[in-house]
Legacy VTK file of the C-alpha trace (Angstrom):
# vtk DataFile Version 3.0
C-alpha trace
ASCII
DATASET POLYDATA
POINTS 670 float
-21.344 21.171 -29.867
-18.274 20.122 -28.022
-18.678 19.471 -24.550
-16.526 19.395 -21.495
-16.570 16.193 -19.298
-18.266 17.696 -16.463
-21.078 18.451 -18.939
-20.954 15.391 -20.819
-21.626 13.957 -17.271
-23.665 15.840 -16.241
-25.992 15.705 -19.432
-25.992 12.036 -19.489
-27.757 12.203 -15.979
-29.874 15.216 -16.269
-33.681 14.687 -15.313
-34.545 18.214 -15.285
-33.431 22.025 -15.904
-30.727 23.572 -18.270
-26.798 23.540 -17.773
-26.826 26.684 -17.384
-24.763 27.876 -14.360
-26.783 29.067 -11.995
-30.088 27.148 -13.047
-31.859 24.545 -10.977
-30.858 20.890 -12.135
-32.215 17.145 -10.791
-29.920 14.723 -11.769
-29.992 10.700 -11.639
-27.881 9.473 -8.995
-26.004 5.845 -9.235
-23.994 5.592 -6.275
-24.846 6.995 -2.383
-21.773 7.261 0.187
-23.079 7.648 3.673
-20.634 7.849 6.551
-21.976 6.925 10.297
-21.260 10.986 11.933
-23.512 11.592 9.440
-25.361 8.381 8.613
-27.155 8.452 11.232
-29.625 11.511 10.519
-29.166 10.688 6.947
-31.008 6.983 7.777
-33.683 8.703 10.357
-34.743 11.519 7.780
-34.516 8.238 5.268
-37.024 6.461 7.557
-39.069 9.560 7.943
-39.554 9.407 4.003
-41.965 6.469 4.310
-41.005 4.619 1.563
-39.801 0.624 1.362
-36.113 0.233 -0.027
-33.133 2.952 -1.506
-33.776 3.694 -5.443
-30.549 3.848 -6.479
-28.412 0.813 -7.953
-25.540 0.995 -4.894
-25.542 2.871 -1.661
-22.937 2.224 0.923
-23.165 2.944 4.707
-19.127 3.233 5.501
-18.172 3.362 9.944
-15.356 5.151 9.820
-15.672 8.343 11.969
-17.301 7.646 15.551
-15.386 4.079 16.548
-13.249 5.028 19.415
-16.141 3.278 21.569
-15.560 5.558 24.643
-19.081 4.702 25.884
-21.937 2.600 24.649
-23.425 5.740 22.151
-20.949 4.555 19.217
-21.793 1.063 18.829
-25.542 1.966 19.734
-24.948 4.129 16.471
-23.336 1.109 14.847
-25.839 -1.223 15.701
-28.726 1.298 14.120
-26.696 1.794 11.058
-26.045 -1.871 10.224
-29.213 -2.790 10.715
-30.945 0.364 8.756
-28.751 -0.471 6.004
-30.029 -4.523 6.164
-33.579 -3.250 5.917
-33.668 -0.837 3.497
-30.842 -1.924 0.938
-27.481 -0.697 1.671
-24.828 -2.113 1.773
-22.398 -1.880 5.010
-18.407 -1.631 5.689
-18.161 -2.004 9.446
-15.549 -0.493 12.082
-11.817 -1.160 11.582
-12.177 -1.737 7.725
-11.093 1.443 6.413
-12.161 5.326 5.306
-15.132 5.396 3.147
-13.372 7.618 0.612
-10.269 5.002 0.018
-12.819 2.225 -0.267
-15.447 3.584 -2.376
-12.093 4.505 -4.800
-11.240 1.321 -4.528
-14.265 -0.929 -4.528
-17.081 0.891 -6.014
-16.312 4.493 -7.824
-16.471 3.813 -11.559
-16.296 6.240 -14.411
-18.820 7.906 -15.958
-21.497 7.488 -12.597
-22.960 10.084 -10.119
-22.207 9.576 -6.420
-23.957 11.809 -4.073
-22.077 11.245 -0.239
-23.559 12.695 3.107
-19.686 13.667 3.387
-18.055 16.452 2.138
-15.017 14.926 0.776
-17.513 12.704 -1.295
-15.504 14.641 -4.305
-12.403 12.234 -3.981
-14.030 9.853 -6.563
-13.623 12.373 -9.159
-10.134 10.736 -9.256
-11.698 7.929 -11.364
-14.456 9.921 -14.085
-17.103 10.372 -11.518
-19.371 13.228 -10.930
-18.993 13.073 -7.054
-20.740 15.719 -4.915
-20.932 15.602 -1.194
-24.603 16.841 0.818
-26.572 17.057 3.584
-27.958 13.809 5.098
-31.222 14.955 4.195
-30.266 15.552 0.358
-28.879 12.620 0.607
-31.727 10.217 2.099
-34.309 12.469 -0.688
-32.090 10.998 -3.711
-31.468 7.649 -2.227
-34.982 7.094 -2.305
-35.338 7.876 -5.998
-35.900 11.810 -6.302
-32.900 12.527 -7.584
-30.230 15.421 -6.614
-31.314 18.653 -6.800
-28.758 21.133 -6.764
-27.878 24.484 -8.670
-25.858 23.666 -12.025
-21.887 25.076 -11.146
-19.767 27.183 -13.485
-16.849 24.762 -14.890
-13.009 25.905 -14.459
-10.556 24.512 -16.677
-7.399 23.764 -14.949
-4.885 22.192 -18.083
-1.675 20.985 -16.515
1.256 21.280 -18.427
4.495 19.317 -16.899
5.260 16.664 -14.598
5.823 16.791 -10.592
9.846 17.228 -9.694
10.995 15.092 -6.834
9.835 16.903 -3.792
6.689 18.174 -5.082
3.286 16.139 -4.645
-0.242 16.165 -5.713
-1.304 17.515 -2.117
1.432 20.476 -3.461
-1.108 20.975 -6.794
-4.062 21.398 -4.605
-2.039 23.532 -2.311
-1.030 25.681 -4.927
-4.914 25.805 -5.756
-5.625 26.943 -2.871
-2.857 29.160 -2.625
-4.847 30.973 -5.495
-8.181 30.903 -4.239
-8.210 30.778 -0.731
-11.113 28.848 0.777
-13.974 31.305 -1.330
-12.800 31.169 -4.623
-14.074 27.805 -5.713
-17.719 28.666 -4.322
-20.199 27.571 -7.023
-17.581 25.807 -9.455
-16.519 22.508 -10.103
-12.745 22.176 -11.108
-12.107 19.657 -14.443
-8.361 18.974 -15.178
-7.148 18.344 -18.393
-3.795 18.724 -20.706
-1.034 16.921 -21.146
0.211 16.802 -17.055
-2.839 14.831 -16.286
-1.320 11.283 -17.717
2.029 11.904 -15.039
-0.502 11.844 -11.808
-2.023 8.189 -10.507
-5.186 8.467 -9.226
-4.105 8.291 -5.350
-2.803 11.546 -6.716
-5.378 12.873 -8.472
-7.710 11.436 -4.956
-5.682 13.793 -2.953
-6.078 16.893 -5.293
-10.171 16.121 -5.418
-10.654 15.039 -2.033
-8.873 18.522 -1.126
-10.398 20.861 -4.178
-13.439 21.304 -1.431
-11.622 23.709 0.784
-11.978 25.747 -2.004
-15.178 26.518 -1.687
-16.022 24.161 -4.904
-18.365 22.015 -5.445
-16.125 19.152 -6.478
-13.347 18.258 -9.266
-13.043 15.983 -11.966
-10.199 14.148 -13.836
-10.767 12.383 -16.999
-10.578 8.497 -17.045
-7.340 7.525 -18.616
-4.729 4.506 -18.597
-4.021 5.695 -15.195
-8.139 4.859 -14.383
-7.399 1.726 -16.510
-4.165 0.661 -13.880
-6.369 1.500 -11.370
-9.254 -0.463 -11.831
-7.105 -3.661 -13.437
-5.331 -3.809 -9.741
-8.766 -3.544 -7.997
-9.835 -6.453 -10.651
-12.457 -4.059 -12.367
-11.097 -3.407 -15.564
-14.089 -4.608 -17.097
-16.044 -0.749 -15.723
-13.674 0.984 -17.321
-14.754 3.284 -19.980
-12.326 6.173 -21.487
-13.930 9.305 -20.999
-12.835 13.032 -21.495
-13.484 16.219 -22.565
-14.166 16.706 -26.359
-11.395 18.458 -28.970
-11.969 22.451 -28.628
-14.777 22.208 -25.463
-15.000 25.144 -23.370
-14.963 26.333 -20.046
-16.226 28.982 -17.882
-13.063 29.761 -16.554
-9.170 28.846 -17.874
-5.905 27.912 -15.331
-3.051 26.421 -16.065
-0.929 24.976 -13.774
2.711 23.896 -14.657
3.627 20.831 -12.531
7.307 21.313 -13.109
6.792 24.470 -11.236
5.762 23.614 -7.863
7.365 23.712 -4.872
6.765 22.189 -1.326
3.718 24.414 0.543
2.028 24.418 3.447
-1.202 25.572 4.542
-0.560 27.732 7.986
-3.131 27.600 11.147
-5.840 27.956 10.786
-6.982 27.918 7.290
-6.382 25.727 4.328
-5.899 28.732 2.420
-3.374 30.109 4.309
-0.531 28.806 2.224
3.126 29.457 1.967
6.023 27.753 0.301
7.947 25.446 2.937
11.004 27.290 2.287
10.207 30.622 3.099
8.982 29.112 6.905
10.673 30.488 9.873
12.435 27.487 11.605
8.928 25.974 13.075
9.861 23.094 15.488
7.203 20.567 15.895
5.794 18.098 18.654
3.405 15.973 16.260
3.490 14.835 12.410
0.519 12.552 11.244
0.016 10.764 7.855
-2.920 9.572 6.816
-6.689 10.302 6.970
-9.192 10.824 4.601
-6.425 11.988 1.760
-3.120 11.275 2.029
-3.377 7.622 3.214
-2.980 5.313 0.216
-0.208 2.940 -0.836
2.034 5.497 -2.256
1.775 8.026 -0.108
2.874 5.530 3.081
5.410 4.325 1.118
6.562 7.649 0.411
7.108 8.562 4.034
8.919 5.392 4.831
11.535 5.834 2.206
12.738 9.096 3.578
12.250 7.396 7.330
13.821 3.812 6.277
17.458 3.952 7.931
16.708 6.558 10.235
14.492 7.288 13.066
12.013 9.963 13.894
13.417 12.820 16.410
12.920 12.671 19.798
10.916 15.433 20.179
8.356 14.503 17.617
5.297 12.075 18.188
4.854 10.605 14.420
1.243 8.831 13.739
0.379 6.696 10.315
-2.493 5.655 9.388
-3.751 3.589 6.351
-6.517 4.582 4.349
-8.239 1.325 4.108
-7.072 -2.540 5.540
-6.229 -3.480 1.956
-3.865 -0.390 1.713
-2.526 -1.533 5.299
-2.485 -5.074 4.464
-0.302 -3.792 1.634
2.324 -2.207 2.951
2.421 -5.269 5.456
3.132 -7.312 2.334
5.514 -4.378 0.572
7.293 -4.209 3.748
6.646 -0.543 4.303
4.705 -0.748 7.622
7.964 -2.480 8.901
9.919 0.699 7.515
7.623 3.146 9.152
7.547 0.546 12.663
11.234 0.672 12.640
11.666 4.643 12.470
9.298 5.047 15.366
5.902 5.783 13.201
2.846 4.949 15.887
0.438 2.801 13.257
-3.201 3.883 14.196
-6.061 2.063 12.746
-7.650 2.611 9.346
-10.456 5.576 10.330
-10.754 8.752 10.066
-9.470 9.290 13.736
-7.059 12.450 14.338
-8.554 14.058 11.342
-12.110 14.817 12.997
-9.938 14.965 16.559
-10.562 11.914 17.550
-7.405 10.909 19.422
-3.950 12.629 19.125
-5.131 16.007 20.087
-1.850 17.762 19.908
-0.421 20.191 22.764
-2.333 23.266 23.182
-0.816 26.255 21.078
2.544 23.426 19.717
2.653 22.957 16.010
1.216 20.285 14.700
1.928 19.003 11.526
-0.630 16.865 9.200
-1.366 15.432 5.967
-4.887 16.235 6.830
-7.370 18.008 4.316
-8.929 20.512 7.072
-6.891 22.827 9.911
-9.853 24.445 11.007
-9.216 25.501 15.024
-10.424 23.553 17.825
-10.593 20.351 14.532
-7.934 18.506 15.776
-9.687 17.922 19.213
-7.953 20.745 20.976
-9.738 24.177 21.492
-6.238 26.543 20.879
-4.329 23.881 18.411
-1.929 24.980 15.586
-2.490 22.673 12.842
-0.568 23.057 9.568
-0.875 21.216 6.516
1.433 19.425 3.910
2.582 16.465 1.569
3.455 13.220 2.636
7.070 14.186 2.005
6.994 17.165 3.902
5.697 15.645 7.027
8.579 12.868 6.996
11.423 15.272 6.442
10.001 17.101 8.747
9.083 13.995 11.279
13.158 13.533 11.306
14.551 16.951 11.616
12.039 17.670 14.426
10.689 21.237 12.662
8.917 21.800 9.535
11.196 21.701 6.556
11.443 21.184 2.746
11.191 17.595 1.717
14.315 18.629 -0.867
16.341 18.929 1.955
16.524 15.280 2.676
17.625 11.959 0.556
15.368 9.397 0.070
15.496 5.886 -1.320
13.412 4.577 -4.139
9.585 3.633 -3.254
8.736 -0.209 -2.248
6.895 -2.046 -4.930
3.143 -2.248 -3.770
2.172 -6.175 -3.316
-0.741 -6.580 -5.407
-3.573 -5.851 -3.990
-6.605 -8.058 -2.602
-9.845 -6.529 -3.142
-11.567 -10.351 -3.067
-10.868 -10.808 0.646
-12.310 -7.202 1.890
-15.202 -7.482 -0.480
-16.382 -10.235 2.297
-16.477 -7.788 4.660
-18.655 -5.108 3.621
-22.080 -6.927 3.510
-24.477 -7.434 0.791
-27.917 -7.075 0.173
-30.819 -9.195 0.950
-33.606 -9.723 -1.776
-36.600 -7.164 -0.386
-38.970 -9.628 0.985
-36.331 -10.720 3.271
-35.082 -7.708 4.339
-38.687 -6.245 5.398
-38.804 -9.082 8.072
-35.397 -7.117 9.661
-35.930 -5.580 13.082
-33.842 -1.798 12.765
-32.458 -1.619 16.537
-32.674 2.011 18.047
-30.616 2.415 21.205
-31.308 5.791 23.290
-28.742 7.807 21.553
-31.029 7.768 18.435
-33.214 10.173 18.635
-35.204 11.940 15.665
-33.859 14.951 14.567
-36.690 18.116 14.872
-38.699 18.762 11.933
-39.114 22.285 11.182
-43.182 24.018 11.528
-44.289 25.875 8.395
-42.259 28.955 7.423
-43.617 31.903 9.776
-45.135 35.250 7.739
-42.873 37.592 9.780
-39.774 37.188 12.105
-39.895 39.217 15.497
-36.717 37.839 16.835
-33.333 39.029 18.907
-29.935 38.585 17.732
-28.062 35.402 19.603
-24.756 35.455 17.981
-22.712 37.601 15.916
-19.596 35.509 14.606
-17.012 36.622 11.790
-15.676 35.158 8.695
-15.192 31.786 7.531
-16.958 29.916 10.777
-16.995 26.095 10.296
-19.433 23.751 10.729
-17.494 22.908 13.235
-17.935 25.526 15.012
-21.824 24.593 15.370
-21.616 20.817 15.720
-17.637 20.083 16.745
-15.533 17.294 16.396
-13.850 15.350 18.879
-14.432 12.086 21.082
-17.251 13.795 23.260
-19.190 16.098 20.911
-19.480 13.606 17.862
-20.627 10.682 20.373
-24.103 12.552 20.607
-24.514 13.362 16.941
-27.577 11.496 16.874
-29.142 13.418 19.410
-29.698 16.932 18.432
-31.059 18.157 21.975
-27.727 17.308 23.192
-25.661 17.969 20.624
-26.432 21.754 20.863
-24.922 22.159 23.901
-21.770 22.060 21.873
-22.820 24.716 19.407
-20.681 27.854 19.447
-19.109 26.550 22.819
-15.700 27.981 21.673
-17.100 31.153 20.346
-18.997 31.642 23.209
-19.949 29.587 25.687
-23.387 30.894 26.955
-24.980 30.576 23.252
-27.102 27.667 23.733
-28.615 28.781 27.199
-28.970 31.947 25.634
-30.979 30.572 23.114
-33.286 28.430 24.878
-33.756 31.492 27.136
-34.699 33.544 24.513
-37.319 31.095 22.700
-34.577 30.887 19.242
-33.842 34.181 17.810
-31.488 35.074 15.130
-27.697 34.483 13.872
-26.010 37.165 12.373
-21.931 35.516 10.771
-19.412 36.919 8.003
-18.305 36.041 5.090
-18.084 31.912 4.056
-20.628 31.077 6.943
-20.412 27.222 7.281
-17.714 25.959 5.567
-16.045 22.770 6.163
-17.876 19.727 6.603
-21.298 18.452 5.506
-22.723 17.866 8.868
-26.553 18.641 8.715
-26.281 19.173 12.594
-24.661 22.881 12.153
-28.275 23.455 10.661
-30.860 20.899 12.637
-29.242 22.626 16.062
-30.395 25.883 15.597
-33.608 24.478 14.098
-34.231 22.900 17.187
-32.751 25.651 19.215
-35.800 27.881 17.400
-33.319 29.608 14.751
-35.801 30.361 11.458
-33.232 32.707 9.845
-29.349 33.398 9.501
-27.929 36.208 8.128
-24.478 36.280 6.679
-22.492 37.987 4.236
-21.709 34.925 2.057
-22.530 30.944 2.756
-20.613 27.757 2.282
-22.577 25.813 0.007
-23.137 22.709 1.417
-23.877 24.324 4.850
-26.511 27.150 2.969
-28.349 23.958 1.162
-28.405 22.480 5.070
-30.261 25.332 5.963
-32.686 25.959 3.237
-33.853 21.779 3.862
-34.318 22.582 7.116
-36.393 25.463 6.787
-34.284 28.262 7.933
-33.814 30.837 5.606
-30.413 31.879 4.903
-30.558 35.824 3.793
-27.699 38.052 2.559
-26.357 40.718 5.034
-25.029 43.927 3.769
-20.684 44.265 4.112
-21.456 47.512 6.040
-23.927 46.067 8.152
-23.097 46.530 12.310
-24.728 43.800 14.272
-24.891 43.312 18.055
-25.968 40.443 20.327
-29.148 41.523 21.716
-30.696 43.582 18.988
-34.506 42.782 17.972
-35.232 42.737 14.017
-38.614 42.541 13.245
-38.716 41.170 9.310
-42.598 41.696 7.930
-43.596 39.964 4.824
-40.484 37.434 4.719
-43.257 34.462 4.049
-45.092 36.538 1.232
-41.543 38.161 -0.055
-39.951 34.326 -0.537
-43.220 33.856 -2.584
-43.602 36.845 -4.636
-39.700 36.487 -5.644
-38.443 39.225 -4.235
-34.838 40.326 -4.480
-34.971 41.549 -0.721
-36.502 41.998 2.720
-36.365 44.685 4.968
-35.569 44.497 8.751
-36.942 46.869 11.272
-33.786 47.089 13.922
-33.931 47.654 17.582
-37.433 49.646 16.623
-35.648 52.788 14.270
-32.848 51.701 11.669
-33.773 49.702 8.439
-31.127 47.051 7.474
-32.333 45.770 4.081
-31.680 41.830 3.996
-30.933 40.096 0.455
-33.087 37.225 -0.793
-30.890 35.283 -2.805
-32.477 31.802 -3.818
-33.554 29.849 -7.073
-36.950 29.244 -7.900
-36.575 25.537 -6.087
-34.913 26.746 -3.306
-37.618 29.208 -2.580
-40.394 26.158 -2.991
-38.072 24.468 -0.190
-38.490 27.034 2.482
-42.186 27.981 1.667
-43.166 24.085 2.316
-41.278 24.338 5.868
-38.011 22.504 4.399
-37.262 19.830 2.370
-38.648 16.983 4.325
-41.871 18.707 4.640
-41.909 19.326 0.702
-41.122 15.534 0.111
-43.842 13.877 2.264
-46.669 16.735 0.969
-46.119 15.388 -2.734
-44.365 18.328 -3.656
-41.168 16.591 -5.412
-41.908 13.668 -8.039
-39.509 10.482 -8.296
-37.686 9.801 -11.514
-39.106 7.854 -13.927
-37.735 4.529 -14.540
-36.375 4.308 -10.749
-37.442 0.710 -9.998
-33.574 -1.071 -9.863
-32.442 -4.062 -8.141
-29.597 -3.860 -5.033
-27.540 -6.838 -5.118
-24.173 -7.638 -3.744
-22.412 -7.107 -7.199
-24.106 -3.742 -7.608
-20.318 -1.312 -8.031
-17.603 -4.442 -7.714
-16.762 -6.553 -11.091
-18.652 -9.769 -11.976
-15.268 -11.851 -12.051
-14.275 -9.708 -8.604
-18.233 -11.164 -7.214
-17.221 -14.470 -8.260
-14.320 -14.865 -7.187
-15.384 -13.666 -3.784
-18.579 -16.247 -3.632
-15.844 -18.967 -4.885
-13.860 -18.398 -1.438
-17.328 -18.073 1.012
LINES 1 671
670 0 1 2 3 4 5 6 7 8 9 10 11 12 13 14 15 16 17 18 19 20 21 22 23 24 25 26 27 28 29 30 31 32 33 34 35 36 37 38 39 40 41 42 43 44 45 46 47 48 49 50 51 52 53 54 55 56 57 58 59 60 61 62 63 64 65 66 67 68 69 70 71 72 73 74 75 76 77 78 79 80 81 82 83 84 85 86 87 88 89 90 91 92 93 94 95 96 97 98 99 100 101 102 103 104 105 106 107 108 109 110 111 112 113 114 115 116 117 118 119 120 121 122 123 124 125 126 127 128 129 130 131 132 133 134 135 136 137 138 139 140 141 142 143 144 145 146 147 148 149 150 151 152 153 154 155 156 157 158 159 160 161 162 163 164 165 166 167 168 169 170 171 172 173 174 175 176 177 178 179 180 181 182 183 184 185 186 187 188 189 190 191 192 193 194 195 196 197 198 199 200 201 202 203 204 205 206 207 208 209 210 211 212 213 214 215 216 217 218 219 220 221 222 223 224 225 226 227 228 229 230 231 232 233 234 235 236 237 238 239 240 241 242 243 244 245 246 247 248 249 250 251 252 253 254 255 256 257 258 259 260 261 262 263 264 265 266 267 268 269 270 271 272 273 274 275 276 277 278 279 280 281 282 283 284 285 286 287 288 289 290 291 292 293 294 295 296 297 298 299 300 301 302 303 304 305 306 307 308 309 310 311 312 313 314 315 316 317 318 319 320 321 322 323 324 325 326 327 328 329 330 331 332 333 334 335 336 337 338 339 340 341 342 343 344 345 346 347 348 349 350 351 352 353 354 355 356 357 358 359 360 361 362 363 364 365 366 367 368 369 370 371 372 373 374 375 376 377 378 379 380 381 382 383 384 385 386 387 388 389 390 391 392 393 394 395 396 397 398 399 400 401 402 403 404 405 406 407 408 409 410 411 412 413 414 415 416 417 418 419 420 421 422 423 424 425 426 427 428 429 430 431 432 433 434 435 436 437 438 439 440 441 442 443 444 445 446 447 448 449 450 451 452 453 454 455 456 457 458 459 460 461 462 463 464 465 466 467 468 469 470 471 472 473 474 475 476 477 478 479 480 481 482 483 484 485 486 487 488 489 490 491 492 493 494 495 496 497 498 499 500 501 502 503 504 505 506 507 508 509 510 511 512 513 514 515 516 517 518 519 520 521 522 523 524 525 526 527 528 529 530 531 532 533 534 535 536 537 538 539 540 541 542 543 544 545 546 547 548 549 550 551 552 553 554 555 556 557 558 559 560 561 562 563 564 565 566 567 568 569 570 571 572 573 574 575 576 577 578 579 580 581 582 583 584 585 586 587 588 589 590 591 592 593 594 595 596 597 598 599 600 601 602 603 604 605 606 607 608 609 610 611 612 613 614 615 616 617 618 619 620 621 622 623 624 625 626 627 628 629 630 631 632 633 634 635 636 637 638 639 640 641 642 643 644 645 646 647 648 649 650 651 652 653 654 655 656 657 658 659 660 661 662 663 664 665 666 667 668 669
């Protein structure tokens, strides 16, 4: 039976269930990306797990988010982290040397291979043939130590591109135009595989950008098949020998058909404050604008730098405008050193910031309150960008330069632009030595872990309770981010390793008194719209209210990482009816919710303020209802309740995800 890829890759890792959409699924994970916001829960739950090394060929503990260093809490964090991963088997990339997306693309993604990332933009190595699905830390620490993923098998779209990109248009306009069509629901429980004959015209920078964005669809990830394009890719990073050609079979089928012409699209831009909010460039009113940034997590490779400086080279940025770049990794900046295209970008006025994540989580560059902002970025969530009432708006590379000179947001066809600077080749030997190897396992059980104050244990949730008898602390609408709950910025993100602390955050610009509310009350109950929890992976937007004594949210429709969050933390995420009326204050009393979860019931009945009956639904799989009766997943894990794979006993070593001839040369030059 023909097969598409994401099933062929998903079938060649499948330890248990059918793929069947819908059905629970383990699969076999090669690769873990960890990132230190949430890296360091991940590696405390990990600890909490008891057992002596990761199970999984490669894992990779990447600092990228929390390095501004304001205080002594982010290199306490670092200091855990790089010691955690000498201990246990990971391998570590340290401050300064880049985002963990750009150099997992460009040191260790392969195709073919599963990577499971405590990040939510884990899906950019679908760019290369990967299955690559971002998690929860605790998800995360459960298959790095050999359990393998569990996760409910998606529904596969089709997207066959048909064309190739005109001038002005870029990939970040394909996943626009995506978006455009969906909004940020309509990818929820799908995976996006893109095929036909446009595919061959897009590098895989390009194709990076269109799967490291596909997320704010709702989706689970995307997935391009590995081509020549993987093949150029791989012989620059000096891994040619991992590639393998992969694709979907002749006739396969999907679950869902789009096609997208290339030749078709236009400039667009994703409005405050949604990455769904998209409109073509054109049909803007004149928008001035006091900020343009390049760079982050997507958007930040070779070509897309060098993109911006040839509309900049010969002229400079407008006066009014404050324009930030920043590489994805230090090979990409050491690059465009070599190309000459940081020169380009120094000489038009570009501020070069250092290779991290940085004004993407709102850590530095907050822009003006209420001035438009204008970023390459993947997320314009409000309050993201490190200021509570920002206006954030999205776009391509080319956008944001033509717009970076004329001083308002306008379409890139509107300006001339030279031809791009050849890329120097690159050097993956010399940043290999930076991101440390593995120690054989009787060495590394002699390591000491150090554990400043800021690392504290997250809370681990009590058995489920038979009935709820709670008040309601929060009602919140539609499409509330996780960073909302656990926000971003230079402050908040510095004390992401301490929950008690953290929650002081939570709901602080929704409403301020929240968390004294809730310690007041002894917990209670959050009532939120539709797409609760979208956005980002953090585990905190769900170990908060643990701690804070939440045992159940109810919402018309969840994100999925942030519902999976939940459920492994013990709090039961039910289904609230569209014609529900909620209030702060109100007392449900749910009976039976213990014994309902059990028997698999459909639904659960709430007993409100004492006289009205608001019926609750009950919406889980048959795993995700073993989850919350054990008390979450950790609980379920250390009582014996989930097995390890078979055949799970591998061997870390430093040339675990790089080439042999790239690990020799790099010993050659030690």
């Amino acid at each position: 039976m023909a097969q598409n890829l994401t099933q062929k890759l998903l079938a060649s890792h499948l330890a248990s269930g059918e793929l069947t959409p819908g059905s629970d699924i383990t699969i076999a994970v090669d690769q873990i990306l960890i990132e230190d916001a949430t890296g360091t829960m991940t590696a405390m739950q990990f600890e909490m797990l008891g057992v002596d090394s990761i199970a999984v060929p490669l894992a990779v503990m990447y600092v990228d988010h929390n390095v501004l260093q304001i205080d002594d809490k982010n290199m306490q964090d670092h200091h855990y982290l790089r010691t955690f991963s000498a201990r246990y088997g990971l391998r570590y990339s340290p401050a300064g040397h880049g985002i963990s997306h750009y150099i997992h693309l460009e040191h260790f993604s392969r195709p073919g291979g599963v990577l499971v990332g405590a990040d939510s933009h884990t899906s950019t190595a679908g760019a290369l043939g990967m299955f690559a699905l971002g998690a929860g830390g605790l998800e995360v620490a459960v298959a790095m130590a050999g359990y393998g993923f569990d996760f409910v098998c998606p529904a596969v779209v089709g997207v066959e591109l048909t064309g190739t990109l005109r001038a002005d248009a870029e990939a970040k306009d394909v996943v626009l135009e995506l978006l455009r069509r969906h909004g940020v629901r309509g990818g929820r429980g799908k995976v996006f595989e893109f095929h036909g004959e446009g595919v061959a015209s897009l590098s895989v920078s390009a194709r990076a950008t269109i799967c490291n964005m596909i997320i704010e669809t709702g989706a689970a990830t995307a997935v391009f098949p590995s081509d020549e394009q993987t093949l150029a890719w791989l012989r620059a990073q000096r891994r040619e020998d991992q590639f393998v050609p992969l694709a979907a079979d002749a006739g396969a089928a999907y679950d869902d058909d789009e096609r997208l012409d290339l030749s078709g699209l236009i400039p667009l831009v994703a409005l405050p404050h949604s990455p769904g909010n998209v409109r073509p460039v054109s049909e803007l009113p004149r928008t001035e604008v006091v900020q343009v940034c390049v760079g982050s997590s997507v958007n930040s490779s070779y070509e897309d730098l060098a993109t911006v400086a040839a509309i900049l080279k010969g002229h400079t940025v407008h006066p009014s405008v404050q324009l930030t770049v920043t590489p994805g990794s230090r090979q990409i900046l050491q690059t465009i050193i070599a190309s000459g295209v940081y020169e380009d970008l120094m000489e038009a006025g570009a501020r070069m910031l250092e290779p991290v994540c940085g004004p993407c989580v709102g850590i530095g560059q907050a822009p003006t309150e209420g001035a438009p902002s204008l970023r390459t970025f993947n997320r314009n969530f409000p309050g993201r960008s490190g200021t509570a009432e920002d206006s954030v708006y999205l776009c391509s590379p080319s956008t944001a330069a033509a717009s970076a000179l004329e001083g308002a947001i306008v379409d890139a066809s509107t300006v001339s632009r030279g031809g791009l600077r050849p890329a120097a080749p690159p050097r993956p030997e010399v940043h290999d030595l930076h991101i440390a190897g593995v120690l054989p396992l009787e060495a590394r059980r002699s390591i000491e872990i150090e554990r400043g104050s800021n690392l504290v244990p997250p809370p681990q949730p009590t058995p489920l309770p038979a009935d709820v008898d709670a008040r309601v602390l929060i009602v919140v609408g539609d499409d509330i981010s996780t960073g909302d709950m656990a926000p971003d910025g230079a402050i908040a993100m510095s004390v992401w390793s301490n929950i008690a602390v953290c929650a002081r955050f939570m709901f602080r610009r929704l409403d301020p008194g929240f968390h004294d509310r809730a310690l007041e009350w002894g917990g209670g109950i959050i009532v939120g719209g539709e797409n609760y929890g979208q956005g980002s992976s953090r585990e905190h937007a769900a170990l908060i209210p643990l701690y804070l004594g939440v045992r159940v949210v109810a919402a018309r429709s969840y994100a999925r990482i942030h519902r999976r969050n939940l459920i492994a933390a013990g709090i039961v995420p039910l289904i609230l009816p569209s014609d529900a009326h909620s209030s702060t204050g109100q007392r449900w009393v749910i009976d039976g919710l213990a014994d309902a979860l059990a028997g698999g019931s459909r639904s659960v009945t709430a007993r409100v303020d004492g006289d009205v009956d608001l019926e609750l639904g009950l919406d889980f799989s048959p795993a995700e209802r073993a989850v919350l009766l054990a008390g979450g997943l950790l609980a379920q894990v250390r009582a014996g309740g989930r097995s390890m794979l078979a055949g799970d006993a591998v061997v870390q070593n430093d040339v675990a995800g790089v080439s042999q001839s790239r690990s020799a040369q790099s010993r050659s030059s030690r």
